[in-house]
Phi, psi and omega in degrees: 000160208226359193261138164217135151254097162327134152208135193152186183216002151289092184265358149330291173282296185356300187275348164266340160308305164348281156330309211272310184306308188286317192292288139030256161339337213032051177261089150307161202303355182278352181270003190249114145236113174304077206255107175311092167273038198243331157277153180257330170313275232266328122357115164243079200291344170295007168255304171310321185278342169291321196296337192278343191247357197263141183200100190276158193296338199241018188257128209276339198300151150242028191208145165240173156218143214238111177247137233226087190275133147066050135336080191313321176278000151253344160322070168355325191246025150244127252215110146331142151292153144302168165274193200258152204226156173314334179269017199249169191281117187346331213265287182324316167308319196285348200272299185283001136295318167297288204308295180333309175241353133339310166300302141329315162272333189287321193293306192294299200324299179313281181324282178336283210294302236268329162302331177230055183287141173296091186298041170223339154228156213235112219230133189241118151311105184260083188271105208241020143205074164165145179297111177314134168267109191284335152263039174276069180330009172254313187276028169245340178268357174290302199284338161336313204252052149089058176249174189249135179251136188250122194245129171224085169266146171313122176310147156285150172294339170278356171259318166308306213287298197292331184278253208358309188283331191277324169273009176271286166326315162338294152320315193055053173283156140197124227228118170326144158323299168323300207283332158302332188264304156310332158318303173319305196271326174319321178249009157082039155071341188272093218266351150305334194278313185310273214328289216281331171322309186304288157015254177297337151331308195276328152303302175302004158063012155214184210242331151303096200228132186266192180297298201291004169288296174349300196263351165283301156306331205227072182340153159251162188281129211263333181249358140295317203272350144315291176304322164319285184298343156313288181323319193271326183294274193302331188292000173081014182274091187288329176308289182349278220279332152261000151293348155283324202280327166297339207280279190339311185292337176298299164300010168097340172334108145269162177289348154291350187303308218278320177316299184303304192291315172326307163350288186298324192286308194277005166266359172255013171260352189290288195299357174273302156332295211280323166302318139343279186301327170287326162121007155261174183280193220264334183293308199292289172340292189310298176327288182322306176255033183034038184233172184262152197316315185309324204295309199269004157262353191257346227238307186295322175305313189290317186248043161323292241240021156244150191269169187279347153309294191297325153319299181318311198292338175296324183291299183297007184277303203292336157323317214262342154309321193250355169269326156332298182296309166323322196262355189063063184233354213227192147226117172302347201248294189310309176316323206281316184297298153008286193286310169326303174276351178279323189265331198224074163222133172224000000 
């Protein structure tokens, strides 16, 4: 089979596969053609499956490849009309009618090619920020007739952790323990973010790297190092917290920025809290906040020894701050610096 679907939100590997895939292959770059599958206005599929069949005569190659990007009709979070109902308004029957069989042509079309695909090229669903939505009646009649699906899901953390040390070793990177674990946090699991990390590494001309080679190299990550300095707040550890909160500043951060995002962090740890305190478990909490369990046992864990009051009354100090500041009543970095020492000795 010649159909394949890209899918996944590692968009790193993702794109390097591509590369690796098509090269493989010998398919040059004069030989690639990319089609913005991303509007549904402006998307033709009946274009794309002729572009699958066009060859020019004076051309020696024998292969092509038709990459098909950010297939809106495998995309999830682009939503079909309903169907159409007696109550609905002339205009809405007709809008959704058009959708309707626009879709119906784009399903005969796909079905046509896909019984018979042109063995000389080679047609990629790129779905390359986002997962092919497997109930999407285009990816059950794709994968029906043999297409091969390339899965790039984010690593776990202990598989992102063995991919690093194997590229690192690669390398004949070595790194203090410490400058490991800050590496680690700086890209977040990310494998672009390693990607562009390795980079400067490699500029910076040794192999030999402590923590502070690390914190020089390697941008920080503004929302691990929030969680971080949440975490170091409610455990009441003030040292923790104002050394993140400078590493941010350092990083282009102002305090109103590093102020907001704590903000966001103590009202999802307030709704955990305040639920927690009301009886329920920690499984039910997750339903509820549509989060994951572990978060919300790690979250509780942290702001043990605070009540969903005493969060609350932390929101409202910094509420009452930033209407301070709004009105010229206030200064954001002296409030802020303020709010800290005042809130996080416990």
């Amino acid at each position: 089979m010649s159909v394949y679907i890209f899918s996944g939100k590692d968009m790193f590997r993702q794109e390097q596969r591509l590369q690796s895939f098509l090269d493989e292959r010998k398919i040059d770059k004069d030989h690639r053609v990319m089609i913005d599958a991303s509007d549904r206005k402006n998307f033709n599929m009946e274009a794309a499956i002729m572009e699958c069949d066009m060859f020019s005569l004076f051309d020696g190659s024998d292969q092509k490849a038709v990459i098909l990007r950010e297939p809106f009709f495998l995309n999830g979070s682009v939503k079909e009309s309903d169907a159409v109902k007696k109550t609905d308004s002339p205009a809405v029957r007709k809008r959704k009618e058009k959708e309707s069989d626009a879709r119906e042509r784009r399903l005969s079309i796909l079905t046509e090619y896909l019984k018979s695909p042109n063995p000389q090229t080679i047609l990629i669903f790129y779905c390359h920020q986002f997962d092919a939505d497997t109930r999407k009646k285009e990816y059950k009649l794709i994968m029906k007739y043999g297409a091969e699906l390339i899965k790039f899901d984010k690593m776990k953390p202990w598989e992102f952790d063995r991919f690093i040390d194997s590229q690192l070793s690669k390398k004949g990177y070595r790194l203090t323990r410490d400058a490991r674990r800050e590496l680690t946090e700086r890209v977040d699991a990310d494998s672009l973010k390693f990607h562009n990390a390795l980079e400067k590494m490699d500029l910076y001309g040794k192999k030999e790297l402590s923590l502070t080679d690390i914190k020089n190299i390697v941008p920080v990550n503004p929302d691990v190092n929030v969680f971080k300095m949440s975490n170091l707040f409610v455990r009441g550890d003030l040292k923790g917290t104002l050394t993140a909160k400078n590493d941010m500043l350092r990083a282009n951060f102002d305090s109103t920025a590093i102020a907001l995002m704590l903000a966001a962090r103590l009202r999802s740890l307030y709704n955990m809290k305040v639920l927690y305190e009301s009886g329920m478990s920690h499984s039910t909490i997750a339903v509820r906040l549509h989060a994951k369990e572990f978060a919300v046992e790690k979250g509780l864990e942290d702001c043990f020894g605070l009540s969903a009051k005493t969060l609350l009354r932390y929101l409202k100090e910094l509420a009452d701050l930033d209407q301070d500041v709004k009105t010229g009543k206030a200064d954001m970095k002296e409030g802020f610096d303020a709010f800290l020492l005042r809130s996080c000795r416990r």
